[in-house]
N, C-alpha and C positions, 0 to 999 in steps of 0.2 A: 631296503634291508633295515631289520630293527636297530636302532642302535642299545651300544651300551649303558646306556644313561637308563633307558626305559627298559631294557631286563636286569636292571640291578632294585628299581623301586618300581614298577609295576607289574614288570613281570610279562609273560606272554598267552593270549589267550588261545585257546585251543579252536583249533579250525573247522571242528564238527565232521571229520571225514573219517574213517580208520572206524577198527573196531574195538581193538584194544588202545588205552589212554597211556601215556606215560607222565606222570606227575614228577615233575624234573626242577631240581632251582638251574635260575638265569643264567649262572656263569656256564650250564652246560648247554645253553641251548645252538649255540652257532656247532658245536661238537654232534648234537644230534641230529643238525637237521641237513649235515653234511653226510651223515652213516645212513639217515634214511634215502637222501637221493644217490648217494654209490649204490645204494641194495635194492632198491625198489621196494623198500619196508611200507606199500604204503597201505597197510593195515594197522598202522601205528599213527596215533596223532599225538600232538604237543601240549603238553600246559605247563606253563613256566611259574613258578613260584619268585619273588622279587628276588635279587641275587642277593641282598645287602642283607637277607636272613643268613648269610654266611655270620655275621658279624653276632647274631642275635638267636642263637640256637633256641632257647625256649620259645619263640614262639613259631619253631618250624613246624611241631605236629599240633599246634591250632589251626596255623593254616593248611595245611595237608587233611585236616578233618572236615576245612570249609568246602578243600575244595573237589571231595570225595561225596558231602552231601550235595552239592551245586551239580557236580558233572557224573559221578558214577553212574544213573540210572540210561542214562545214553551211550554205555559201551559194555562192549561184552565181558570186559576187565581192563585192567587198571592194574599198572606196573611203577613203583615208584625210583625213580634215578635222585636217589641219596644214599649216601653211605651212611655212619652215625653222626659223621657232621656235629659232632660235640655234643648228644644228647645222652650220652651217658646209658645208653640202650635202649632207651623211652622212646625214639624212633623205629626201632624194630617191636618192642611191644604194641606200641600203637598200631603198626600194619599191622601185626600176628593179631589184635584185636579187632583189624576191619575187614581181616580173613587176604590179605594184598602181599604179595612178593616185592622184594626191594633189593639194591645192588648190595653185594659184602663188600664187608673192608670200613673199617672205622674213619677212611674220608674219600674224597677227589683222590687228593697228592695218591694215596694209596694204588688206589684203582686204575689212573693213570700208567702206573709205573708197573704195575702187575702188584695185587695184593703180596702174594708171596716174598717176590724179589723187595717192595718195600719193607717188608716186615724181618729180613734176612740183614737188610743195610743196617738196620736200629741206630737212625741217624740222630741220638738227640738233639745234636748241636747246628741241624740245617733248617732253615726259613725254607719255605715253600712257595712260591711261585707258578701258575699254569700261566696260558695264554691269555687269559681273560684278566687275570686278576694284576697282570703285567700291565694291562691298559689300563685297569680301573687302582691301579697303587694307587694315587691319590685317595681317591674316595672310600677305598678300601684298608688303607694301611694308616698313611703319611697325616691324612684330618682324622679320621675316627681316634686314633691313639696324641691327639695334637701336638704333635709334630710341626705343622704351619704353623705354630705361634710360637711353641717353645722346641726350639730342637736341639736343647741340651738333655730334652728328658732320652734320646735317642740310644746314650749309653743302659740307661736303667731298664728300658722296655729289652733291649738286644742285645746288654751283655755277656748274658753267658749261650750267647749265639756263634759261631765261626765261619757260618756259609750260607748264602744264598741259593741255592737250588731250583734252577730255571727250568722245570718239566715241559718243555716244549712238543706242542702238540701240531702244530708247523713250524715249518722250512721257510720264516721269515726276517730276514737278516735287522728291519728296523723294530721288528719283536725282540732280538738279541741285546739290539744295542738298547734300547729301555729298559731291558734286564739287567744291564752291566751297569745303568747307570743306577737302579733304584739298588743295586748291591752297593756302591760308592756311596750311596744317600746314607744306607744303614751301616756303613762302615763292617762290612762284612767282606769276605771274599767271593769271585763268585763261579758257580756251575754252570752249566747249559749238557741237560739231555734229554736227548729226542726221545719221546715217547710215542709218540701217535697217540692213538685213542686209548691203547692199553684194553685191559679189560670190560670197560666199557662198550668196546666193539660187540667182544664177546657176551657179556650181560644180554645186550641188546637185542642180538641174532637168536640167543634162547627166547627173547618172546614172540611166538610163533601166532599165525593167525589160526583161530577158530576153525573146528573145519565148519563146510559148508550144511547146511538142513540135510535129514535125508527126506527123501522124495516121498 
């Protein structure tokens, strides 16, 4: 199994099988490649974008452009599994410019939890949390914002934060507890709700296979 180390900086190459692509970042890939074997999706294949462009939103649609000229001409289309993921819309104009469909909802957290129902909560005050980014707090959170050297800066970055918000996408009790513990870390209070895939299930089952030639 790939680890998280290597779909956070290099990402996942895609298998060559399927007809339609899904251009996905890393932190979704253990989420998609569990929906494609529950469904027998297997006219869909993988290409994972490094996860750590979570942190580095400008250069999500360079790469996404790298890697639509690299791999579009070998699939029949090409579906992107991002939300706005902090682009400011310049991720959805980009696909509307390579002619590409992509998930709604301005991130993960969202789509997880059902666009709607997130956007109903208007949590300002909640940190966000999935599965993956539970594993990769460190690398993701705690050194990027340094924190491992200075972890006085912890009130300035989290201040006017009140909660951690565990989006749980399994039923994994020692995913829980390094939830509760990276809420303790930020001095935050903490949540835990089960989401499953969320609307990414659904995104997902709308991309349909091609039909067949006619004869």
């Amino acid at each position: 199994m790939i680890s998280d180390a290597s779909l956070s900086h290099q990402g996942l190459a895609p298998a060559g099988q399927g007809q339609i692509l899904l251009i996905a970042c890393g932190a979704l890939a253990r989420e998609i490649l569990a929906l494609k074997a529950a469904n027998g999706w297997t006219h869909l294949d993988l290409h994972c974008l490094p996860a750590i462009l979570h942190n580095h939103p400008e250069k999500i649609i360079p790469a996404l452009r790298a890697a639509v000229a690299k791999h579009g001409a070998d699939y029949h289309d090409i579906f992107v599994v991002y939300a706005d993921c902090g682009t400011g819309g310049l991720l959805q104009a980009a696909c509307d410019d390579l002619g590409l469909r992509m998930v709604a909802g301005p991130h993960c957290y969202a789509f997880f939890e059902g666009v709607d129902a997130f956007a109903a909560r208007d949590e300002i005050t909640a940190f966000y949390l999935t599965d993956f980014l539970v594993r990769q707090f460190d690398a993701f959170v705690w050194e990027p914002l340094g924190l491992h050297k200075h972890p006085a800066l912890r009130d300035m970055y989290f201040g006017n934060y009140e909660k951690l918000v565990y989006q749980a996408q399994t039923d994994d009790p020692a995913l829980t507890a390094k939830a509760q513990d990276c809420a303790a870390r930020l001095g935050l209070a903490f949540e835990r709700r089960f989401t499953g895939y969320g609307d990414l299930a659904t995104a997902l089952a709308g991309v349909t296979a091609p039909p067949p030639p006619s004869a």
